[in-house]
N, C-alpha and C positions, 0 to 999 in steps of 0.2 A: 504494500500500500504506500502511499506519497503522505507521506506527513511535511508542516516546513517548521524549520526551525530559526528560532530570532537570537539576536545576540550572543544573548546568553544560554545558549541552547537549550531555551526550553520550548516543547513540542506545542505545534497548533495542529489543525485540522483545513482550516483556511489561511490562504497568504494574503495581507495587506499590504502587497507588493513589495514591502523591505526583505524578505524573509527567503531561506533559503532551502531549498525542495531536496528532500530526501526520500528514497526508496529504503523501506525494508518491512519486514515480515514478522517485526517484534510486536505490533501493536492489531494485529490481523483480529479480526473478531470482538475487539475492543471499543467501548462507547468514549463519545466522544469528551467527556467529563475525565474520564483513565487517561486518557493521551496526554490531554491538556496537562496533567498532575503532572507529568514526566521532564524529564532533560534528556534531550537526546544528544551525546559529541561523537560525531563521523570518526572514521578513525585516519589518523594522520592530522588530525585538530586538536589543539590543545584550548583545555578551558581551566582557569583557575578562581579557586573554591573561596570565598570572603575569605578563609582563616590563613589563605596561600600554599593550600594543598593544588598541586597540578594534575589533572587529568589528561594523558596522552596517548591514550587509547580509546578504542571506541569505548564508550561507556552510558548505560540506559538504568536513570538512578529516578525516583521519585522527588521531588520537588514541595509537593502538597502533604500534608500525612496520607500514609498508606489508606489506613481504615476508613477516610473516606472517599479514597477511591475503588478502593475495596467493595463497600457499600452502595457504590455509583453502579459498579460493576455488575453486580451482582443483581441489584434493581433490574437492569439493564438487562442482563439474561432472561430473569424473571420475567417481562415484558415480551421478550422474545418467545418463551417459551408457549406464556398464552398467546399472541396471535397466531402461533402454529397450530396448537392443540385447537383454536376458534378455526382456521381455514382447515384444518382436517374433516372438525366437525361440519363444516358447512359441504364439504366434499363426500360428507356418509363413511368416510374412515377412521372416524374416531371409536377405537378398541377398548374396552374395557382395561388393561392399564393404561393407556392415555390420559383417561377421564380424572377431570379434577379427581383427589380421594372422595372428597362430600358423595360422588356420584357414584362411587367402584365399589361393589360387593367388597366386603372385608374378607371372606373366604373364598375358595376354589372351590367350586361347587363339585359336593361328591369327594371330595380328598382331605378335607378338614385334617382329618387324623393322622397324616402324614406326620403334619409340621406342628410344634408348638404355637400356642395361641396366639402370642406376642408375635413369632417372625408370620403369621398367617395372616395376622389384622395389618401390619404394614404394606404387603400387597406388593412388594419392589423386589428387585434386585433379584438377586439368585436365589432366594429362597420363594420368591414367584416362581421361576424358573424351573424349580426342583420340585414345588408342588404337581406340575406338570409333566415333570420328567418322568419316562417309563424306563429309566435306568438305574438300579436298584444304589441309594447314597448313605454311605456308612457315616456316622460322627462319632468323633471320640464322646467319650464317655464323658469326659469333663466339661464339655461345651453345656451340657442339662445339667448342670448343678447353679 
């Protein structure tokens, strides 16, 4: 992706014509709030730190505190996540794990007994998967205590 970078190398998403246009694949997937947070220095540019630490390598550091880009981030997915799950659903392909949880059976109908109550009512990940599975899955023993 083209991010540009000002002065002091810190990342935009738009140029205001002073700024300088950078390719790379660090910020791929990223809302536009996370970018902003960042510093971006090319490598073969040096950038030096108020306390007179020199940067002479590429380097892609945070600028903003993390946790709330972190939180931008993350919104951001969240966001993502439903318009998908919304155009699946408008498309007739939204699956029974897709579905918000409010909307998902909490059980695998018919295999309840497989799995413990807790990994059954979560409805995710591999232990969906294994409610499912007709391939016989051993646990340690200490995993049910």
């Amino acid at each position: 992706m083209t991010i540009y970078i000002d002065n002091d190398y810190k990342c935009h998403v738009t140029d205001d014509g002073t700024m300088t246009e950078v390719e790379t694949t660090a910020f791929d997937g990223m809302c536009t709030e996370y970018i902003e947070g960042y510093r971006y220095v090319p490598a073969g540019q040096t950038w030096t730190r108020s306390d007179g630490v020199e940067f002479t390598v590429k380097m892609i550091s945070p600028w903003r505190d993390w946790a709330e880009l972190d939180a931008a981030q993350r919104e951001y997915e969240r966001q993502q996540l439903a318009d998908m799950q919304a155009a699946l659903a408008e498309a007739g392909w939204m699956s029974r794990t897709t579905r918000p949880a409010e909307e998902r059976q909490t059980k695998p109908a018919g295999r309840s007994s497989i799995l413990p109550e807790a990994m059954t009512a979560a409805n995710s990940g591999i232990y969906s998967a294994l409610a499912y599975s007709s391939v016989p899955v051993m646990f340690p023993a200490r995993l049910w205590r």
